[in-house]
MIDOSE-1310 file (N, C-alpha, C; in nm, 2 decimals, decimal comma, always signed):
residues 259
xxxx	+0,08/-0,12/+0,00/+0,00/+0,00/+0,00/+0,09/+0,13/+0,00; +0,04/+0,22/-0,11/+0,09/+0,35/-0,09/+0,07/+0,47/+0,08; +0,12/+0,56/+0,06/+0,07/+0,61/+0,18/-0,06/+0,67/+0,21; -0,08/+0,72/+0,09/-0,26/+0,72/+0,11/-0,33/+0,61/+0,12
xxxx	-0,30/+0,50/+0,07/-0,39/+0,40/+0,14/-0,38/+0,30/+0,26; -0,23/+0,35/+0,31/-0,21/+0,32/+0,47/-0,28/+0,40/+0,55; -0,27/+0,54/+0,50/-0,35/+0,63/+0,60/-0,49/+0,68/+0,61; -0,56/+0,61/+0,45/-0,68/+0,55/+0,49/-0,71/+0,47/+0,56
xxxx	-0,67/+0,31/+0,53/-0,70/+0,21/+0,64/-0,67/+0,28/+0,79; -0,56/+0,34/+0,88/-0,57/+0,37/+0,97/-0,67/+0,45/+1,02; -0,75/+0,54/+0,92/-0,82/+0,65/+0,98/-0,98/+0,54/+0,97; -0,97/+0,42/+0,88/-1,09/+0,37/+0,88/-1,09/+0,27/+1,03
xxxx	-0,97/+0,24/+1,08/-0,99/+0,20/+1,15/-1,00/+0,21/+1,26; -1,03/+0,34/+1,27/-1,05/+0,39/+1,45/-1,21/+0,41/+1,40; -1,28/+0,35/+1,30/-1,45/+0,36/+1,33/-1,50/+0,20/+1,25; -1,39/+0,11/+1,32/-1,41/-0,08/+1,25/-1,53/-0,06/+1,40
xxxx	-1,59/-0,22/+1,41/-1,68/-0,22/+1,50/-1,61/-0,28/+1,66; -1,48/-0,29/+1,62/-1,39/-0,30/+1,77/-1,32/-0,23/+1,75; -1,28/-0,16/+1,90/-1,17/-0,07/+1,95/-1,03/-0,11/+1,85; -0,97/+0,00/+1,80/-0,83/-0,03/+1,74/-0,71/-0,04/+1,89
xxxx	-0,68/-0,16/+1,88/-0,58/-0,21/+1,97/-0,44/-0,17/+1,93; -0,36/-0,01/+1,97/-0,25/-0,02/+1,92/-0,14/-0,07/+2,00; -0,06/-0,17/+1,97/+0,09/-0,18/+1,99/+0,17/-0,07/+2,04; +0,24/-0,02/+2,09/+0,33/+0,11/+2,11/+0,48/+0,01/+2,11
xxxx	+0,57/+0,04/+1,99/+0,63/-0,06/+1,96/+0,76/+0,08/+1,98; +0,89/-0,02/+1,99/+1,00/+0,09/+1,97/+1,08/+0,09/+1,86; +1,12/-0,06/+1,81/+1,23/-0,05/+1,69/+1,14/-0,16/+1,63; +1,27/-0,16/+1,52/+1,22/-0,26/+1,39/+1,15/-0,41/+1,48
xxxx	+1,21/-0,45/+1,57/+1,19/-0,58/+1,63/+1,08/-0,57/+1,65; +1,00/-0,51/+1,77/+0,94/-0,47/+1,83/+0,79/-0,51/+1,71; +0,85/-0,40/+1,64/+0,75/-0,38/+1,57/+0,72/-0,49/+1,44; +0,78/-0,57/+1,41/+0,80/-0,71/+1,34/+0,72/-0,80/+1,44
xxxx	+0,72/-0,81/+1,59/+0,64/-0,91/+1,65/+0,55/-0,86/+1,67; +0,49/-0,75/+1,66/+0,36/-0,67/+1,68/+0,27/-0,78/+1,56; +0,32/-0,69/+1,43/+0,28/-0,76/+1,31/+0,21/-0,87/+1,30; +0,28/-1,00/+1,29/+0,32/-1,13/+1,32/+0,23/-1,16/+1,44
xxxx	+0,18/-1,08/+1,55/+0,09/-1,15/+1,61/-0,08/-1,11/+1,55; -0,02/-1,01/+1,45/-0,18/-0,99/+1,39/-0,21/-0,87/+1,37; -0,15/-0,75/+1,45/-0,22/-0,63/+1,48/-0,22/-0,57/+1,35; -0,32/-0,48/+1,32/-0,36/-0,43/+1,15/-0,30/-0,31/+1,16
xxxx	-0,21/-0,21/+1,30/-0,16/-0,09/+1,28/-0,07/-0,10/+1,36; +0,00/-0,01/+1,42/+0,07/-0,01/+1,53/+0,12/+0,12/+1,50; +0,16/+0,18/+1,68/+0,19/+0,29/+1,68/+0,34/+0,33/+1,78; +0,41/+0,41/+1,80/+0,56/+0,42/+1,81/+0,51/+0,47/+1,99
xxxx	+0,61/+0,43/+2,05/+0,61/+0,56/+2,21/+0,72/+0,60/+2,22; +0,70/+0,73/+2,26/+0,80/+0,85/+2,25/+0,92/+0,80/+2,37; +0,84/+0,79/+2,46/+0,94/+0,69/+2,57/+1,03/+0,60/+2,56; +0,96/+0,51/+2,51/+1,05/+0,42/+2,47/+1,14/+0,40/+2,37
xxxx	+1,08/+0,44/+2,25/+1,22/+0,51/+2,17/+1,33/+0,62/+2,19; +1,29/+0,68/+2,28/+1,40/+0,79/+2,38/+1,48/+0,70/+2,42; +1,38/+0,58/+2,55/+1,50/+0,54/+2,62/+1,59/+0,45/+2,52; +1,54/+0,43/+2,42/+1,65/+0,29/+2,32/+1,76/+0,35/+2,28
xxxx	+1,77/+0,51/+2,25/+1,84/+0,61/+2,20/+1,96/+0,61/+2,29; +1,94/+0,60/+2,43/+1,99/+0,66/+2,51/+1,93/+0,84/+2,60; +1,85/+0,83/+2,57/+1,80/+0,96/+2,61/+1,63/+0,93/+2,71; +1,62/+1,05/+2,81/+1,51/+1,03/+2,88/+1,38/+1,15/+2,76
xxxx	+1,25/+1,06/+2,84/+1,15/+1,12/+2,75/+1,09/+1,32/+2,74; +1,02/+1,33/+2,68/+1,01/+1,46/+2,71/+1,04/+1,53/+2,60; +1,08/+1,48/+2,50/+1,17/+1,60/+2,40/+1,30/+1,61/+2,42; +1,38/+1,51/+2,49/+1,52/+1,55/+2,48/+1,62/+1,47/+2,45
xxxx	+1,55/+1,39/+2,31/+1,59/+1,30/+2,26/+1,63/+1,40/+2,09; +1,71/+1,38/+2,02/+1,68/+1,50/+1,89/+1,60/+1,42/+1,78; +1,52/+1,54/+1,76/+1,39/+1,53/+1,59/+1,48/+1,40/+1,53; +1,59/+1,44/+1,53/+1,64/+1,37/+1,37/+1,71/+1,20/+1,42
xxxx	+1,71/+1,18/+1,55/+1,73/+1,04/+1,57/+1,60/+1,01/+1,61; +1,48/+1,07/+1,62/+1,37/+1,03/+1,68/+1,24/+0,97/+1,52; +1,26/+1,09/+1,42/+1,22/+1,02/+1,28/+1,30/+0,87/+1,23; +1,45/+0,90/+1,25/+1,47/+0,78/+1,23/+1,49/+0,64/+1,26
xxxx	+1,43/+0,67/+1,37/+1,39/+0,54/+1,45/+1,26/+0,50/+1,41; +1,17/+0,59/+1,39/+1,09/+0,60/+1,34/+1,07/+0,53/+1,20; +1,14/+0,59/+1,10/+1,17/+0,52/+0,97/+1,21/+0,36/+0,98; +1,29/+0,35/+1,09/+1,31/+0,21/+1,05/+1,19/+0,11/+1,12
xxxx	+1,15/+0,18/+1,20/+0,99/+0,09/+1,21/+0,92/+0,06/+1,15; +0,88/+0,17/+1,04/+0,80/+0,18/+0,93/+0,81/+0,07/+0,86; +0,99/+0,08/+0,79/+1,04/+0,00/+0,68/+1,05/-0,16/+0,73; +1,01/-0,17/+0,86/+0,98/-0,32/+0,91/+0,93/-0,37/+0,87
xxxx	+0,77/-0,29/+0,87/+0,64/-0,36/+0,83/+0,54/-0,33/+0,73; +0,45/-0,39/+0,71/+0,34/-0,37/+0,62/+0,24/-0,31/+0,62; +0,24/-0,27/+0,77/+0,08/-0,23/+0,83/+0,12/-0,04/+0,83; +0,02/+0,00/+0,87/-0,01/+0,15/+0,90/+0,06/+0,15/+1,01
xxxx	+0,19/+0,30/+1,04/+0,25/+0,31/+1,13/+0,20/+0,46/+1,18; +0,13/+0,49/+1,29/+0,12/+0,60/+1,37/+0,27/+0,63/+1,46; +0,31/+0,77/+1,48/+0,41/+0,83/+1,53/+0,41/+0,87/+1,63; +0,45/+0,84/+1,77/+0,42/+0,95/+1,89/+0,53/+1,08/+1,89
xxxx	+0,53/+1,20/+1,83/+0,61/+1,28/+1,80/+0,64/+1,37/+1,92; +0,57/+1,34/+2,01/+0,53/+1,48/+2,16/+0,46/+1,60/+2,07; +0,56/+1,66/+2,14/+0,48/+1,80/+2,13/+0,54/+1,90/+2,00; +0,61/+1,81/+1,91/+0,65/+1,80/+1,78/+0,84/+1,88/+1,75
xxxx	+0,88/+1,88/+1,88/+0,99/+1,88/+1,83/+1,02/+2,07/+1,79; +0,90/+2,12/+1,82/+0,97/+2,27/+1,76/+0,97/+2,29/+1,61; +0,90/+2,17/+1,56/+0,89/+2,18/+1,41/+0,84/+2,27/+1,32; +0,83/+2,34/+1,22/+0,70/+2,44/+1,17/+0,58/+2,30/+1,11
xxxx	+0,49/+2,27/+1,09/+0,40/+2,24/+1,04/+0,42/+2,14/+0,94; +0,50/+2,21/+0,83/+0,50/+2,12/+0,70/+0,61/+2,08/+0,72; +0,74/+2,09/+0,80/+0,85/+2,04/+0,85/+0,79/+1,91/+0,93; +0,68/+1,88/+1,01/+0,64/+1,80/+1,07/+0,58/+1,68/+0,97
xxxx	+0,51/+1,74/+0,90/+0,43/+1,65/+0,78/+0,59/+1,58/+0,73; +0,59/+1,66/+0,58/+0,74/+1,58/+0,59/+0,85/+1,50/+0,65; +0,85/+1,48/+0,73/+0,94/+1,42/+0,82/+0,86/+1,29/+0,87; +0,76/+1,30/+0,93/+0,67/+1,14/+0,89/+0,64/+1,07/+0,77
xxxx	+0,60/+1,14/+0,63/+0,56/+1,13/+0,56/+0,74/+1,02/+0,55; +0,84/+1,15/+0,52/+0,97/+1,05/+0,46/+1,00/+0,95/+0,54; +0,94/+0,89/+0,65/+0,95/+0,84/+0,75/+0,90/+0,71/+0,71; +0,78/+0,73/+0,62/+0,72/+0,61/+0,61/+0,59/+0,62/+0,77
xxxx	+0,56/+0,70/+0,83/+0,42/+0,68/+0,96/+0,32/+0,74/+0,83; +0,22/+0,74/+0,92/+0,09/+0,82/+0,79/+0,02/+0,85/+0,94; +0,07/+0,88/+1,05/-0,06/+0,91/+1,14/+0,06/+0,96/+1,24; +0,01/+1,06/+1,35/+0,09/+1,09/+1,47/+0,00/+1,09/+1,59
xxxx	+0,09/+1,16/+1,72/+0,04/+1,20/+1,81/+0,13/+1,32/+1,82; +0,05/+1,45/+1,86/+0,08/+1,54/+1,91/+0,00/+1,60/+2,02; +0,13/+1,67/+2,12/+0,07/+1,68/+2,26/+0,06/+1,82/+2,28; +0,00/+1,92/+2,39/-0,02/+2,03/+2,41/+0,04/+2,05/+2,53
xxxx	+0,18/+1,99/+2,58/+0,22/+2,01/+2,69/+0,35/+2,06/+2,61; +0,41/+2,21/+2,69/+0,52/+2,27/+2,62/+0,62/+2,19/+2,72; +0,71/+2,14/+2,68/+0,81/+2,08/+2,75/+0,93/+2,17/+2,79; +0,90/+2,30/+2,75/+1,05/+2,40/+2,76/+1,02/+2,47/+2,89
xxxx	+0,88/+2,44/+2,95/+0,83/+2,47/+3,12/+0,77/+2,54/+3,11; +0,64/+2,58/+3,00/+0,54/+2,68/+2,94/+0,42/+2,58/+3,05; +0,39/+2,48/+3,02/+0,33/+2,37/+3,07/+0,21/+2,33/+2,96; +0,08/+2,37/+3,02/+0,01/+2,36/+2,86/+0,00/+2,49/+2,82
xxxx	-0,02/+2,43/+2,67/-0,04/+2,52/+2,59/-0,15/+2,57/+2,57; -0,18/+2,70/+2,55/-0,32/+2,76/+2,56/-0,44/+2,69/+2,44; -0,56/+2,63/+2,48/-0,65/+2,53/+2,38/-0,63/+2,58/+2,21; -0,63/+2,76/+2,21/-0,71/+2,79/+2,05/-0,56/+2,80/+2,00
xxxx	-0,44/+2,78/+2,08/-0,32/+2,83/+2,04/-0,24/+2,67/+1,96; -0,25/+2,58/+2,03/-0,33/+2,40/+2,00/-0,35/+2,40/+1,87; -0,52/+2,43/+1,91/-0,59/+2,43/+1,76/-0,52/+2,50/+1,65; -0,45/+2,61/+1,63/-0,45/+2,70/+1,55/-0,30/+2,58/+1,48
xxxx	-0,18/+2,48/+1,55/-0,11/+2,41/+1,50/-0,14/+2,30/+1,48; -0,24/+2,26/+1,51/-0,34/+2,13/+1,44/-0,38/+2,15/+1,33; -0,42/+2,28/+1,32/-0,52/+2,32/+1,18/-0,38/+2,28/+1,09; -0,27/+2,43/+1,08/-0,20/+2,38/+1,02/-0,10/+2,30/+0,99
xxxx	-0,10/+2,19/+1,07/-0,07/+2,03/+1,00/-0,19/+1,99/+0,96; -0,29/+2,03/+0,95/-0,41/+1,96/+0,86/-0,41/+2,02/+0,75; -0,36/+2,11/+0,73/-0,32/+2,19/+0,62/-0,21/+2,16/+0,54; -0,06/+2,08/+0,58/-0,03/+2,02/+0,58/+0,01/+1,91/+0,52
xxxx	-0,07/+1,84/+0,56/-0,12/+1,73/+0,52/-0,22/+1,69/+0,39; -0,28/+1,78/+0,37/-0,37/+1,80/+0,27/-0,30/+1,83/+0,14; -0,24/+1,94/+0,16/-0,15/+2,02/+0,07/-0,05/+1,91/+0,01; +0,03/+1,80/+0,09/+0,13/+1,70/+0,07/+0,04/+1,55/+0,02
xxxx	-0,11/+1,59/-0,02/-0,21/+1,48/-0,08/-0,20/+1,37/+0,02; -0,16/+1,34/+0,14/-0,20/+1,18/+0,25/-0,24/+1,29/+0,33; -0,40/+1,20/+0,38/-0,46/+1,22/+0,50/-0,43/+1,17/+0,62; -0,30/+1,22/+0,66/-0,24/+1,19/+0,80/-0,37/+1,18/+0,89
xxxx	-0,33/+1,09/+0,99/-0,40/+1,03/+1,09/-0,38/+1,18/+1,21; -0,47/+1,22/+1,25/-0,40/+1,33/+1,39/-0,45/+1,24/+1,45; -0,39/+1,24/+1,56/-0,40/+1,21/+1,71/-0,39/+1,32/+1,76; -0,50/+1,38/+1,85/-0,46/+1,52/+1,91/-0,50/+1,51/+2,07
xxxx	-0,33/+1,50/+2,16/-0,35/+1,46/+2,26/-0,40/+1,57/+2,37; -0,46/+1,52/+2,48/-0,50/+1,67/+2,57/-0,44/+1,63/+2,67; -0,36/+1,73/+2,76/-0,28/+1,64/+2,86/-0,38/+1,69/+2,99; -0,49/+1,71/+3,00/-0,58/+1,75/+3,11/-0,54/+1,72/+3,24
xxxx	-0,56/+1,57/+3,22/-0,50/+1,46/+3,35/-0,38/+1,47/+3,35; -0,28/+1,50/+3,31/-0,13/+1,49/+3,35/-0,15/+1,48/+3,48; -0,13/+1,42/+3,58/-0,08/+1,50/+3,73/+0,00/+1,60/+3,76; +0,12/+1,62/+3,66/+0,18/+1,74/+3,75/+0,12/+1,87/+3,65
xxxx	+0,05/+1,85/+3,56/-0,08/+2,01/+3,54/-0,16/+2,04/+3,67; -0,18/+2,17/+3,69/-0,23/+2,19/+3,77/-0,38/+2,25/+3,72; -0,48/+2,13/+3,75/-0,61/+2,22/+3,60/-0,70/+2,17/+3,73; -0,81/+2,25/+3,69/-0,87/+2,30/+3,83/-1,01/+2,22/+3,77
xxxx	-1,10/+2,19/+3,66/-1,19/+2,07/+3,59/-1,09/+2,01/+3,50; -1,01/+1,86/+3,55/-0,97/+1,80/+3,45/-1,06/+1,77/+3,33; -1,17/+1,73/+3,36/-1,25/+1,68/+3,26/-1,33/+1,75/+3,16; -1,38/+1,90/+3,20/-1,41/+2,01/+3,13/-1,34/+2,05/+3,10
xxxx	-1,13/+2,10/+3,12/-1,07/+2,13/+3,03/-1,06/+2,02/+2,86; -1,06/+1,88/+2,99/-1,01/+1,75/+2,85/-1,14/+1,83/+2,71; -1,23/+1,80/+2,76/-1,40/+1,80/+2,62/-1,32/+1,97/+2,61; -1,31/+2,10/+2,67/-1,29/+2,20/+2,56/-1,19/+2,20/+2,47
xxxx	-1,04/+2,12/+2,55/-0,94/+2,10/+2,43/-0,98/+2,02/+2,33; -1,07/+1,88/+2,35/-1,09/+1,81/+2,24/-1,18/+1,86/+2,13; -1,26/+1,93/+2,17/-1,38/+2,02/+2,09/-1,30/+2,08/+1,96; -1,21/+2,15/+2,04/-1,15/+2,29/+1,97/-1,05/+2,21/+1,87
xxxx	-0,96/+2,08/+1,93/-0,88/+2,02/+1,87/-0,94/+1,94/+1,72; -1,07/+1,89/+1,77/-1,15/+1,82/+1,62/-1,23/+1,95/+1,53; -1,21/+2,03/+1,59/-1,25/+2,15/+1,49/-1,15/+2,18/+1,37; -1,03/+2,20/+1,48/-0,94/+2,21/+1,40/-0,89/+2,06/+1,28
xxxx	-0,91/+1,97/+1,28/-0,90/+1,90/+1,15/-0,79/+1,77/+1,25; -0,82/+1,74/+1,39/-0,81/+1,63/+1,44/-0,89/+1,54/+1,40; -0,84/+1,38/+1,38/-0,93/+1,27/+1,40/-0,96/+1,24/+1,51; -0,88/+1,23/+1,57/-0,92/+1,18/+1,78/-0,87/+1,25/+1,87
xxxx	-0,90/+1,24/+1,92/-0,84/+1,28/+2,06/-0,77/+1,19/+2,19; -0,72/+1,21/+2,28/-0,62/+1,15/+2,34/-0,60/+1,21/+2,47; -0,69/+1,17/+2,56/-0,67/+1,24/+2,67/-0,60/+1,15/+2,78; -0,46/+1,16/+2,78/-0,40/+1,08/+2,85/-0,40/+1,06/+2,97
xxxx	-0,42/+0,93/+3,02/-0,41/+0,96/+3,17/-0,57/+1,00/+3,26; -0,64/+0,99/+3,15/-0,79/+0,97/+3,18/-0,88/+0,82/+3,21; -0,91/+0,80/+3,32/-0,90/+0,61/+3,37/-1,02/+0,62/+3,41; -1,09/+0,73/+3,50/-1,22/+0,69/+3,58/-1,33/+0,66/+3,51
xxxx	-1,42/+0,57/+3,49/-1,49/+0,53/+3,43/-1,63/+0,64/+3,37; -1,61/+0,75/+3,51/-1,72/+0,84/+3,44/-1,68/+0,93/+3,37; -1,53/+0,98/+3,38/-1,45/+1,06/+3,28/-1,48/+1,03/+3,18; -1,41/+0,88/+3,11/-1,41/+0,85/+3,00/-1,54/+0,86/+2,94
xxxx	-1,63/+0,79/+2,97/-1,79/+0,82/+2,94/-1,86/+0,97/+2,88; -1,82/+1,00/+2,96/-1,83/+1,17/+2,96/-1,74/+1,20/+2,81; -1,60/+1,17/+2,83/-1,55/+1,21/+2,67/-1,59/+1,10/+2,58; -1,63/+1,03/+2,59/-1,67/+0,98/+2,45/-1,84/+1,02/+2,42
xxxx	-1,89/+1,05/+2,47/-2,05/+1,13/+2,45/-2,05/+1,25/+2,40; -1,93/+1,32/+2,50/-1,88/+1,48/+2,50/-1,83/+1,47/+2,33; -1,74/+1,42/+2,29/-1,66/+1,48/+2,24/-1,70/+1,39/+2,09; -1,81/+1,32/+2,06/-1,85/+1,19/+1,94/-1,74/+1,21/+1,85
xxxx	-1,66/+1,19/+1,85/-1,54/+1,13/+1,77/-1,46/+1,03/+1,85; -1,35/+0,98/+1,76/-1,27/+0,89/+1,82/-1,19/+0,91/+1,94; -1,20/+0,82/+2,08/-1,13/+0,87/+2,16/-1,03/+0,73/+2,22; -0,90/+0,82/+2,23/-0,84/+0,70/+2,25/-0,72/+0,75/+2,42
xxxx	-0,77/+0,58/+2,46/-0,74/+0,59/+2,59/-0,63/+0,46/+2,63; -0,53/+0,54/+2,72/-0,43/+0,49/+2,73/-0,47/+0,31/+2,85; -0,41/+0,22/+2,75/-0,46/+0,12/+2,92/-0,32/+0,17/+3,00; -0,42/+0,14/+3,11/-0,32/+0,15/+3,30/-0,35/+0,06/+3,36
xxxx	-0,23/-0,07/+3,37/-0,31/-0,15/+3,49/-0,28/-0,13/+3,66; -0,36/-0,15/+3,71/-0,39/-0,17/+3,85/-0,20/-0,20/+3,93; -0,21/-0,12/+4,01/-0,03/-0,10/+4,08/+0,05/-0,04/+4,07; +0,03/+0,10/+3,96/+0,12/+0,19/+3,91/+0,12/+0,31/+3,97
xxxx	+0,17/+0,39/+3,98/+0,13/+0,50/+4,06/+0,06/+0,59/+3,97; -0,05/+0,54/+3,95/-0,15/+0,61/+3,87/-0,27/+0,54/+3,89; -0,43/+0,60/+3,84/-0,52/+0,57/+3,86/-0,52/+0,47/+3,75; -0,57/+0,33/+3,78/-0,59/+0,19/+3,67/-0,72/+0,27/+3,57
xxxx	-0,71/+0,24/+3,44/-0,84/+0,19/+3,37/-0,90/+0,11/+3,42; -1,00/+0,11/+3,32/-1,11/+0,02/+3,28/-1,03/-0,11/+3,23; -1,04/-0,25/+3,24/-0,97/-0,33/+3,13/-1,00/-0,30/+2,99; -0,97/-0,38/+2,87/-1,00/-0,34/+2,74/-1,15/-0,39/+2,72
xxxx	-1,21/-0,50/+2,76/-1,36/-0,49/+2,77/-1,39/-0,40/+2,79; -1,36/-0,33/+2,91/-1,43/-0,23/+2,99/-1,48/-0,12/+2,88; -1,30/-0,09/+2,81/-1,33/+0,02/+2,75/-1,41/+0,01/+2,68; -1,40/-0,11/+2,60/-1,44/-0,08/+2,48/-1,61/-0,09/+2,50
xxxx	-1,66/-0,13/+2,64/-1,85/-0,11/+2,68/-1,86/+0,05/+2,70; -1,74/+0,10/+2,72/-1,75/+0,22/+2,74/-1,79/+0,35/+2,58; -1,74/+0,26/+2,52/-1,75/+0,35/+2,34/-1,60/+0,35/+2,35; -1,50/+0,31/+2,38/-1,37/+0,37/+2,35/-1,33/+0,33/+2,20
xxxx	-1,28/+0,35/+2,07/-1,23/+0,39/+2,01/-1,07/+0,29/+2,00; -1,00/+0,39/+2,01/-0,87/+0,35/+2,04/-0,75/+0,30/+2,16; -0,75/+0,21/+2,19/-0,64/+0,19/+2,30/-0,49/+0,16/+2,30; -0,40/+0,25/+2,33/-0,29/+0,24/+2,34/-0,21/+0,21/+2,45
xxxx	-0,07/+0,18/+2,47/-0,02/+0,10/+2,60/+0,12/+0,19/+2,62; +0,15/+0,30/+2,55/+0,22/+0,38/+2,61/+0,37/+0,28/+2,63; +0,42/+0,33/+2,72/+0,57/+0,22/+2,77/+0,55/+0,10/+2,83; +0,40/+0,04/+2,80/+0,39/-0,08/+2,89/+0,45/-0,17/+2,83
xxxx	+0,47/-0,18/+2,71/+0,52/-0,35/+2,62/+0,66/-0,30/+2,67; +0,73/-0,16/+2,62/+0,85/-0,21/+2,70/+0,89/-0,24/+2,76; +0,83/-0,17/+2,90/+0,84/-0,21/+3,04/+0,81/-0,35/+3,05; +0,75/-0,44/+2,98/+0,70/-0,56/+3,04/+0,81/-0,67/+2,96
xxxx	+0,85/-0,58/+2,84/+0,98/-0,65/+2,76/+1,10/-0,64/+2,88; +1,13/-0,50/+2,91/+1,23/-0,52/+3,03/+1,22/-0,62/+3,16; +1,13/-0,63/+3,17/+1,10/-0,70/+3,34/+1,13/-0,90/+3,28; +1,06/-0,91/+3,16/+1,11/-1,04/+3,14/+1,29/-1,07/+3,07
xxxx	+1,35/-0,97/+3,00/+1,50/-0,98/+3,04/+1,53/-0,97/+3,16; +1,52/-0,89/+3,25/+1,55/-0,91/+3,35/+1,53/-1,08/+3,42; +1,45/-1,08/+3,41/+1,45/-1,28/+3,44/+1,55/-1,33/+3,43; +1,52/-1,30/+3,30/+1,63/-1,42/+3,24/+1,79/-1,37/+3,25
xxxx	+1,84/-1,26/+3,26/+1,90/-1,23/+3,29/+1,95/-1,31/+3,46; +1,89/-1,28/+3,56/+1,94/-1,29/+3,68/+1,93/-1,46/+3,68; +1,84/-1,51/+3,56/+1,86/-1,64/+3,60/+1,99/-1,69/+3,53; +2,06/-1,64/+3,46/+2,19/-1,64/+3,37/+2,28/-1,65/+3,50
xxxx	+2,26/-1,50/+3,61/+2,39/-1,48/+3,67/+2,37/-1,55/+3,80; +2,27/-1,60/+3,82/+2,29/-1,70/+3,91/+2,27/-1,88/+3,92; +2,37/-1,86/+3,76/+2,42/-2,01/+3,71/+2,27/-2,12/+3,68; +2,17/-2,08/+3,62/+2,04/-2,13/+3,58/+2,00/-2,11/+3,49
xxx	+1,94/-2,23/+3,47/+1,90/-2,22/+3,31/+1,82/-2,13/+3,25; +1,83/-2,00/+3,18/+1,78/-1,91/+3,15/+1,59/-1,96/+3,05; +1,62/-2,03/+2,99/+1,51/-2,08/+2,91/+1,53/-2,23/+2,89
């Protein structure tokens, strides 16, 4: 498939009649066993490809090792690759398009948290750089996937209605020429509810399981009785990739049979 028609299937597939289950993969590997177990898309985490780099998350990883990790994910596989770009790097707009586009992704995520200690970014100020990467994208003929994240729930934002900021950023953000929305870190069962009613477009929600220092979701049934859309797993595969090296590892150094 060309890129228009990767980035159609992706955008059709956040309205198939089950939740799109994305993978949050880091490199080519990662993203080869995603594949191979079936999944029809898969999407990159900013986390985790920071830490593979050598670098912690946040943006302080550089654009140009962060696309190309990116690229070589892409050039893994067959399926539609969405991008978790943050908060885009400082990019201008069509610098941003291009750079996935040559990347081989046809869909991103972008966030409204300024990472330079602004904190969020003001909603219509958001919108007004959503519009133009939908602009963008249009002008470069592929209908890029937006993901347009609200970081409402962050915990260290200090927002006084998480849940009425989440539905005004998402409002303003699908005005502007988002497909979904992405309110991270949104778990309570009446939140979510509320944005997927609030906000009738696709909404995609991060799973959190139970023991993290964070409020758990819903499981993936849950969500998806909920109307959810899209579910993503953020740093969990790699966290759960690391915890089982680790096994095997300590079972290496203490003279046992690793497998």
């Amino acid at each position: 498939m060309d890129a228009v028609e990767l980035a159609t299937t992706l955008r059709e597939l956040h309205h198939a009649d089950e939740p799109l289950l994305l993978p949050n993969v880091w490199d080519a590997a990662s993203a080869k066993a995603a594949e191979r177990a079936g999944f029809p898309a898969l999407a990159t985490t900013s986390m985790s490809v920071a830490l593979t780099l050598g670098y912690a998350d946040h943006e302080a990883a550089p654009a140009d090792e962060m696309f190309a990790a990116v690229g070589r994910i892409a050039r893994a596989v067959s399926v539609p690759v969405t991008a978790d770009i943050e908060a885009g790097y400082g990019l201008a707009p069509e610098e941003v398009v291009d750079r996935l586009l040559s990347a081989g992704a046809v869909g991103c995520n972008l966030e409204d948290t300024d990472h330079g200690g602004v904190g969020l970014v003001e909603p219509a100020k958001q919108a007004d750089r959503l519009a133009a990467v939908r602009a963008a994208a249009d002008a470069a003929g592929v209908p890029i996937v937006i993901n347009a994240r609200a970081d409402s729930f962050v915990p260290s934002h200090e927002v006084e209605d998480r849940l009425g900021d989440a539905l005004n950023r998402g409002r303003a953000y699908l005005d502007a020429g988002a497909d979904a929305v992405y309110p991270i870190f949104a778990a309570a069962e009446s939140d979510i509810s509320a944005l997927v009613t609030g906000l009738e477009a696709p909404v995609n929600i991060a799973y959190i399981p139970a023991g993290l220092p964070l409020p758990a979701t819903p499981g993936l049934a849950g969500l998806a009785n909920l109307g959810v859309r899209r579910v993503s797993f953020g740093g969990g595969l790699h966290a759960a990739t690391e915890q089982a090296l680790h096994r095997v590892l300590t079972a290496i150094r203490q003279g046992e049979n690793p497998y």
